[in-house]
N, C-alpha and C positions, 0 to 999 in steps of 0.2 A: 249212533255215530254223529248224526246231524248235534245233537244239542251239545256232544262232546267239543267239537270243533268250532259251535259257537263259544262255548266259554273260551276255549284256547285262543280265538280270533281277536277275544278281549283281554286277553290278560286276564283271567278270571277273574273280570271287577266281582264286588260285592253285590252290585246291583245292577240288572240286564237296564239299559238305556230303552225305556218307552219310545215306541214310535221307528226304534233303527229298526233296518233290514235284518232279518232273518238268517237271508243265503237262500229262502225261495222265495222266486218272483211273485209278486203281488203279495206275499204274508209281511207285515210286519210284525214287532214286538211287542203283544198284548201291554196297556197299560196295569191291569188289574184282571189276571188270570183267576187266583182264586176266590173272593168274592163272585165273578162270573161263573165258573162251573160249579159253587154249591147252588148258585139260586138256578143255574139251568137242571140239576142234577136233583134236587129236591125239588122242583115244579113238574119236572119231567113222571117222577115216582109218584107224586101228587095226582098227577093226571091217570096214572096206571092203573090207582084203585077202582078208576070206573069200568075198567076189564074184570071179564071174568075172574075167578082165581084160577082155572085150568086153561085159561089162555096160552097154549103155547109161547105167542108173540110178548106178552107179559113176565110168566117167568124168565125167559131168555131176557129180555133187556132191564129188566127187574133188579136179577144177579148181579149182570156187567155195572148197572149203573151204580148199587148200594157199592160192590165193591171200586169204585172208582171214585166214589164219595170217598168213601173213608180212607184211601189213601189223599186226597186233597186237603182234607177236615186234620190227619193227622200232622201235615206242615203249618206249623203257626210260625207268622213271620215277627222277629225281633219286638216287642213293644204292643203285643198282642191285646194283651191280658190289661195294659195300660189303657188302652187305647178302647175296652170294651169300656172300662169303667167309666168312661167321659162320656159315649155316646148312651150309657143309661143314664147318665144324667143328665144330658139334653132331653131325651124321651121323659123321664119322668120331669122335668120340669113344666111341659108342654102334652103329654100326655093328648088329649084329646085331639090335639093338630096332629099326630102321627097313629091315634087310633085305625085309622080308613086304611094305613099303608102297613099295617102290623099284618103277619101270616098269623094263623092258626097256630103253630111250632113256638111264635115268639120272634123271629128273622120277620127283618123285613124287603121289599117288595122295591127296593132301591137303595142304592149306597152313591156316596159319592164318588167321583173318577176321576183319572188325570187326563187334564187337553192334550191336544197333538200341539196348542199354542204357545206350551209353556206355562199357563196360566196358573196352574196347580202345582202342589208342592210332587214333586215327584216319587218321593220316600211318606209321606204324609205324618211326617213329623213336624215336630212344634205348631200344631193346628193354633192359629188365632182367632180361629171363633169367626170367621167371616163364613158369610154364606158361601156352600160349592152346589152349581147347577144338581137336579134330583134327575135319574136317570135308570130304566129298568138295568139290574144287571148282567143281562144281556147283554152281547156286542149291538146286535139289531136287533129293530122292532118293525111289526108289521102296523100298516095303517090303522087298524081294529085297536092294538096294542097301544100307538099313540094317540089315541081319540079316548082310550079306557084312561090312561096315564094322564091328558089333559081336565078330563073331567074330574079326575081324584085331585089333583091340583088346585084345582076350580072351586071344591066342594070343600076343601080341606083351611080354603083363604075366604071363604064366604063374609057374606056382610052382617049375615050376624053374628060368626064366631068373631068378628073382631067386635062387634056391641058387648057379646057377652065375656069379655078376657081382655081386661087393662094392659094385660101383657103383653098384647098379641105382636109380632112381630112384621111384617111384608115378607120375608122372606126366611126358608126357612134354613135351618143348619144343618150341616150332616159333615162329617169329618170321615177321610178315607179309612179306610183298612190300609195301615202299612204293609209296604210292599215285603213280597218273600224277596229270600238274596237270593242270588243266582244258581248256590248249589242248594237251594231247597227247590229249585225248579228245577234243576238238574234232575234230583233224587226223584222228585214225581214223573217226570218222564220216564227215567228208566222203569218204574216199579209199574205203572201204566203200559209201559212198550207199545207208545203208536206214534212215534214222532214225537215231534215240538209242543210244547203246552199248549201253542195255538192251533198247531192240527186237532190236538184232542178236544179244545175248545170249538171248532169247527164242526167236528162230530157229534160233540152235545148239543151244540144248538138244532146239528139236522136231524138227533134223531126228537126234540125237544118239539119241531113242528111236526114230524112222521107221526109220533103219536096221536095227535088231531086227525090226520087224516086215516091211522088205522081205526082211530073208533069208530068216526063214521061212516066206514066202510063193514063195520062189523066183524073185524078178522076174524073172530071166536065161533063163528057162525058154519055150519055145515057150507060146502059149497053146491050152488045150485046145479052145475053139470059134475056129476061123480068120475074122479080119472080113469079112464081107458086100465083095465088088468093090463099091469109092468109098463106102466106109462113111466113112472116114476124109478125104475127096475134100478139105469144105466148108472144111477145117483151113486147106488149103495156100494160099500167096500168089497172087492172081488172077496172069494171065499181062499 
């Protein structure tokens, strides 16, 4: 209902305005929802396989997450397909400066974003090749995360990769992912059913940290005090 009555509030523009209000207090308008929930949604799975496989905790959010991927993976927005082709020919022109920031998978580990200042094309169309700030695509980053991310930076602009590459650049490029239109965010809300693409994005991130702290707390693990017989009784579905 909520995302319903945001498109109606706009006139169903074609594209949700970055940065405006919601209709809930303190949420605003993801600049770049989906880019953000595949790298939290695939970092998140990433993480998972260091669980058991008979993890309880694992299968369960295992499920939710693959299928919640691949409804987001299935909305490609406008100029998709155009828009990959550019950014493998930045990478392969440059190759070795964005080897450190490549996954495993072949995605990488930052995209570009739009400012809350305007700065950015907000559609990220007609890219002219200027550098856009590099940034986890996550909404937030914890202290750990920005010290790993300055160091990859760091390491990536050293003083000998610019000795050894006449090409080398100061800065480097990255072009957005165009933005989805309004009813392809539309259509992932409803098919998700939890709210605003930002609620769900708010859910991926917390369960993206919950994961860190369930491994090292060992969920998979027998518990040390065994429950009390019918402790657990009141849970279950009357008969």
């Amino acid at each position: 209902m909520r995302s319903t009555l945001r498109l109606l509030a706009n006139v169903k523009p074609r594209y949700l305005e970055p940065f405006a209000p919601t209709g809930l207090t303190g949420l605003i308008t993801h600049p770049s929802p989906r880019p953000t929930l595949i790298y939290l949604y695939t970092t998140t799975l990433q993480k998972l396989q260091s669980f058991p496989e008979t993890s309880a905790y694992r299968q369960s959010v295992e499920a939710l997450t693959r299928h919640r991927l691949q409804i987001v993976e299935s909305k490609k927005p406008p100029g998709f397909d155009e828009w990959l082709e550019r950014v493998k020919k930045t990478v392969g022109a440059e190759p070795e400066r964005f080897a450190q920031l490549q996954r495993s998978d072949g995605s990488f580990v930052f995209a570009g974003v739009q400012q809350a200042d305007g700065t950015d094309n907000v559609r990220g169309e007609e890219w002219d090749g200027e550098g856009i700030s590099a940034t986890t695509e996550g909404p937030f980053r914890t202290p750990k995360e920005e010290a790993e991310w300055d160091k990859i930076i760091e390491e990536s602009s050293s003083t000998a990769e610019k000795a050894a590459h006449d090409y080398y650049q100061p800065a480097m490029k990255w072009e957005n992912e165009p933005a989805l239109e309004a009813e392809q965010i539309s259509e992932i809300e409803h098919q998700i059913g939890a709210g605003l693409i930002e609620e769900v994005v708010q859910v991926a991130e917390a369960e993206y940290k919950l994961v860190d702290e369930m491994h090292k707390s060992k969920v998979w693990e027998e518990l040390e005090e065994k429950p009390a017989p019918g402790q657990w009784t009141y849970f279950e579905r009357g008969n």
